[in-house]
Every structure is written in C-alpha cells, then in structure tokens.
VMD Tcl script that builds the backbone (N, CA, C; Angstrom):
set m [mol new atoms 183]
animate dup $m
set s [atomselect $m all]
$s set {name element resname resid chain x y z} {
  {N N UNK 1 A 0.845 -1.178 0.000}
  {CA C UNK 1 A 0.000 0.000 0.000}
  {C C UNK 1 A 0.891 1.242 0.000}
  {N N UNK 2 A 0.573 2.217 -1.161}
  {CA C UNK 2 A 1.168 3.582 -0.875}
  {C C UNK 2 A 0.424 4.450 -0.236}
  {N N UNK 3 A 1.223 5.281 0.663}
  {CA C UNK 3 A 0.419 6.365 1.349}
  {C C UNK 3 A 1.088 7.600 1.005}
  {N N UNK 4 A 0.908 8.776 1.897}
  {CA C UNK 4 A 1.687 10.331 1.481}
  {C C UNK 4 A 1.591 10.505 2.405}
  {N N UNK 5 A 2.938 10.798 2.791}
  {CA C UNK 5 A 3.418 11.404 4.183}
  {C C UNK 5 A 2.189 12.933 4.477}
  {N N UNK 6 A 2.137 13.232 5.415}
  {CA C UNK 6 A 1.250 14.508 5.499}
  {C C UNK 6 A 2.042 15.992 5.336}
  {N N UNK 7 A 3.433 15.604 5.552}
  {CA C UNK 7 A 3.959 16.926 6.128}
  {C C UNK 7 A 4.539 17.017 4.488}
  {N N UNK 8 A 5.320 16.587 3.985}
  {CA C UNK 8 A 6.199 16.717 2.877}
  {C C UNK 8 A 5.389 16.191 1.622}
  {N N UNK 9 A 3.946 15.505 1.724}
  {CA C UNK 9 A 3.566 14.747 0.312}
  {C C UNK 9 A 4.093 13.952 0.014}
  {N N UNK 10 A 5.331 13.368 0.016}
  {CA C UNK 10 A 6.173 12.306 -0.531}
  {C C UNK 10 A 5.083 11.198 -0.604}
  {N N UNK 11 A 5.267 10.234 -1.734}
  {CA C UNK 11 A 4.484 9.029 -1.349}
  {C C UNK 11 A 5.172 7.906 -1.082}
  {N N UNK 12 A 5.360 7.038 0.086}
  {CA C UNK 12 A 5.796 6.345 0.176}
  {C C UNK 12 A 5.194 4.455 0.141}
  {N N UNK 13 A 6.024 3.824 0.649}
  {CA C UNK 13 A 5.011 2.408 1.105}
  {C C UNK 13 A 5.346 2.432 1.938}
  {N N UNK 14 A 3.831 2.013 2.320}
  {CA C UNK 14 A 3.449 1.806 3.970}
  {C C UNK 14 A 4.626 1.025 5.229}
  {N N UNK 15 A 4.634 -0.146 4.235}
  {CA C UNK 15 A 6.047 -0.853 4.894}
  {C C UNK 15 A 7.464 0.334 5.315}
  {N N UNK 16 A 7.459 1.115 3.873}
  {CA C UNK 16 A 8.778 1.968 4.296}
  {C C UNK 16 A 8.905 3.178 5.456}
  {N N UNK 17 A 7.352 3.345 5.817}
  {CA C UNK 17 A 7.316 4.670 6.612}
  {C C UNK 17 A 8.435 4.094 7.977}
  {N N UNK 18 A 9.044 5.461 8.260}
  {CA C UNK 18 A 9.731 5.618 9.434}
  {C C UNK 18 A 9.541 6.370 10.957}
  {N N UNK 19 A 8.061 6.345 10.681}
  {CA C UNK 19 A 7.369 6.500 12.158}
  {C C UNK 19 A 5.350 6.733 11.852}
  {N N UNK 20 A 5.060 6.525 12.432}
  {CA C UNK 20 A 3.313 7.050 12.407}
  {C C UNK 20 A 2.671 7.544 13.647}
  {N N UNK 21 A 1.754 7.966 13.520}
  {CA C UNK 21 A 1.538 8.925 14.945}
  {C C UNK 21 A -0.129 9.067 14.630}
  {N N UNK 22 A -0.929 8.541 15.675}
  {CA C UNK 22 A -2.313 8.138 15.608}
  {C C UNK 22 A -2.701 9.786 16.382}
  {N N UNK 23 A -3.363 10.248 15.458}
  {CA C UNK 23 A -4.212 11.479 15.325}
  {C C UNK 23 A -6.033 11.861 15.309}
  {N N UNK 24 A -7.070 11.577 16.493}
  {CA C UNK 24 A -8.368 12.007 16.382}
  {C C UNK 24 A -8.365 10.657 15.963}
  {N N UNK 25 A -8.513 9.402 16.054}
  {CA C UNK 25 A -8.763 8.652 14.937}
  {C C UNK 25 A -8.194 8.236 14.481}
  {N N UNK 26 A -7.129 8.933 13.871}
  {CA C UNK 26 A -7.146 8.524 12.548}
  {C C UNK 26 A -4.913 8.103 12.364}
  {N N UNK 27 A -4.512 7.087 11.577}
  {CA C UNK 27 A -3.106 7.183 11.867}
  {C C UNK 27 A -2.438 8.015 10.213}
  {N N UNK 28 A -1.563 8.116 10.711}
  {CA C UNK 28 A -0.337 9.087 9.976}
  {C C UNK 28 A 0.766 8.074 9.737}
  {N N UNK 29 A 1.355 8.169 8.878}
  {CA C UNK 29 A 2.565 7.593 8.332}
  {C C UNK 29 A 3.677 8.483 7.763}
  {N N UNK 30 A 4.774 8.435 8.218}
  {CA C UNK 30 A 5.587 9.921 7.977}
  {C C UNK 30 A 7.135 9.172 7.346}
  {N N UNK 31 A 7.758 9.776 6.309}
  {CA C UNK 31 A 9.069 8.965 5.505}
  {C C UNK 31 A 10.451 9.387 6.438}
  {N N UNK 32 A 10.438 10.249 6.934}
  {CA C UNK 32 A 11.453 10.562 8.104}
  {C C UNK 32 A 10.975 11.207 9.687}
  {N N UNK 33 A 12.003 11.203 10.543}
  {CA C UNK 33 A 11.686 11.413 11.992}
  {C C UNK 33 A 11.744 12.925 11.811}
  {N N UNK 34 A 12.234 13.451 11.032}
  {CA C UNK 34 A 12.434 15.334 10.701}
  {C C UNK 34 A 10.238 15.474 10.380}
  {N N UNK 35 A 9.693 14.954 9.330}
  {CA C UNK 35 A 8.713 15.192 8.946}
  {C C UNK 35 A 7.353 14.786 10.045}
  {N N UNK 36 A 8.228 13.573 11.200}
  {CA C UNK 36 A 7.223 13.411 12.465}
  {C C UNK 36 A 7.274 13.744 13.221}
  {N N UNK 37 A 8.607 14.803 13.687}
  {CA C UNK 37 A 8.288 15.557 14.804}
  {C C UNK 37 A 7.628 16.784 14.081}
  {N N UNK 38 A 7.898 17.168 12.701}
  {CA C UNK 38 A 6.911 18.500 12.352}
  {C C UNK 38 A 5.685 18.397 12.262}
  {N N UNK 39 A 5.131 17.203 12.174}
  {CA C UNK 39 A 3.822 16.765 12.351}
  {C C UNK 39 A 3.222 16.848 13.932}
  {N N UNK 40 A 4.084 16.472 15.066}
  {CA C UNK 40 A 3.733 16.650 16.256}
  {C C UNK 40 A 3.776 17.692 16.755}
  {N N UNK 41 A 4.464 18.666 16.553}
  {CA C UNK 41 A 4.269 20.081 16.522}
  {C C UNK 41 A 3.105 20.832 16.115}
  {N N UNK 42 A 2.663 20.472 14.986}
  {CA C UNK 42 A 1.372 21.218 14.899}
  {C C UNK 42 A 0.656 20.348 13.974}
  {N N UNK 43 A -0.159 19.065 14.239}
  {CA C UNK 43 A -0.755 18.571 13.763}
  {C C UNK 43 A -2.096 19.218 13.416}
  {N N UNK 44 A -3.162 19.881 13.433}
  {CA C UNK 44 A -3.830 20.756 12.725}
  {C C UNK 44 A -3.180 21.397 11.338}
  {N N UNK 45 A -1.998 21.446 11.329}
  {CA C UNK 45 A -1.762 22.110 9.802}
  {C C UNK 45 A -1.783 21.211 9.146}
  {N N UNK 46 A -1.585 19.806 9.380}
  {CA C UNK 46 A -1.168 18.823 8.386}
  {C C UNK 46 A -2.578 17.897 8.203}
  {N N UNK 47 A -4.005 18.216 8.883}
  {CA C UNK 47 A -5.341 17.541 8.703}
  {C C UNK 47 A -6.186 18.329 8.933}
  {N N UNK 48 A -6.314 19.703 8.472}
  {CA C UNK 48 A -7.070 20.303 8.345}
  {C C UNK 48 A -8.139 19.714 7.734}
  {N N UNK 49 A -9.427 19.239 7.457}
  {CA C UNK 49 A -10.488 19.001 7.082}
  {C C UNK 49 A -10.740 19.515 5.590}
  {N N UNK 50 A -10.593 20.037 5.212}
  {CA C UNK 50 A -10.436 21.178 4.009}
  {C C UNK 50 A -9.160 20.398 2.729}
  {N N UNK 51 A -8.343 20.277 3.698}
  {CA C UNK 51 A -7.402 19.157 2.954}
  {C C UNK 51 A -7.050 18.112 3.364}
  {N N UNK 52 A -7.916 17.212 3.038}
  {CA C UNK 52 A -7.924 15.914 3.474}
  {C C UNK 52 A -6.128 14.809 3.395}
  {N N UNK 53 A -5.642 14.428 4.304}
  {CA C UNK 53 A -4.301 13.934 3.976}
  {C C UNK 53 A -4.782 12.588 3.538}
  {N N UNK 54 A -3.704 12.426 2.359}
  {CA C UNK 54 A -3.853 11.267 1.799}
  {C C UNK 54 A -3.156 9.616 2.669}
  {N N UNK 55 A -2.322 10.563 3.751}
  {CA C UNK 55 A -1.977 9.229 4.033}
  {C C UNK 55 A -2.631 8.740 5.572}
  {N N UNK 56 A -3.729 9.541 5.751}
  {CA C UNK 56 A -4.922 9.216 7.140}
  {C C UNK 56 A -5.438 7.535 6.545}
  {N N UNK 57 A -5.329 7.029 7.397}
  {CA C UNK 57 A -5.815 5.526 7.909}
  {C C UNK 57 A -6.941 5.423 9.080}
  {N N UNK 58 A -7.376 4.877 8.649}
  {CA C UNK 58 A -8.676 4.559 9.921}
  {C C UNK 58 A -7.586 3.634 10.547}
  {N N UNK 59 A -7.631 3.546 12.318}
  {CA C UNK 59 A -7.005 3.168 13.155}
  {C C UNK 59 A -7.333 1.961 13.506}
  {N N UNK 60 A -6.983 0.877 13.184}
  {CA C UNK 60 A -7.657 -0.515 13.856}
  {C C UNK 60 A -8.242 -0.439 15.093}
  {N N UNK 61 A -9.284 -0.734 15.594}
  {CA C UNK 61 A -9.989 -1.320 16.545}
  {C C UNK 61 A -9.612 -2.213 17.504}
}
mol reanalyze $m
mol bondsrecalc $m
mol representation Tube
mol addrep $m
C-alpha cells in the first residue's frame, strides 16, 4: 500500500514509513523522523479538514 506522508507529500510504502503517529482517529505515516516531529508540533496544519491527507488511515480497533 502507498500512502503520502502529510507533512512533505512524498508518497511512500506503507512498509517503508519511518514512524506514524495516531491522530483524532485517525493514523499518519511519515518517511522521516524530521517530517514526524513537524507533524507533532502542529498537527492541525497537516489535517485540516479542508485538505484531506492522503496518508490518514482509519485506526484498527
């Protein structure tokens, strides 16, 4: 499965991501630790509703 990092767009595979970070719901998949701590910093910029991120996952149960 390919996803897109939220912070940078890159698309990666899922297998290759190098961290994810479960958000409202929903998980994140990020291609470096630089692009997941900028994601933890201000996660509202990167899932704004308006722009849906391509690489949001519904969170297993």
């Amino acid at each position: 499965m390919i996803v897109e990092d939220p912070v940078c767009r890159n698309a990666i595979a899922l297998e290759d991501a190098r961290a994810s970070e479960e958000y409202d719901g929903w998980a994140y998949f990020f291609c470096s630790s630089r692009c997941h701590e900028a994601f933890k910093l201000n996660p509202g910029r990167y899932t704004d509703p308006r722009f849906p991120a391509a690489a949001a996952a519904p969170r297993k149960a």
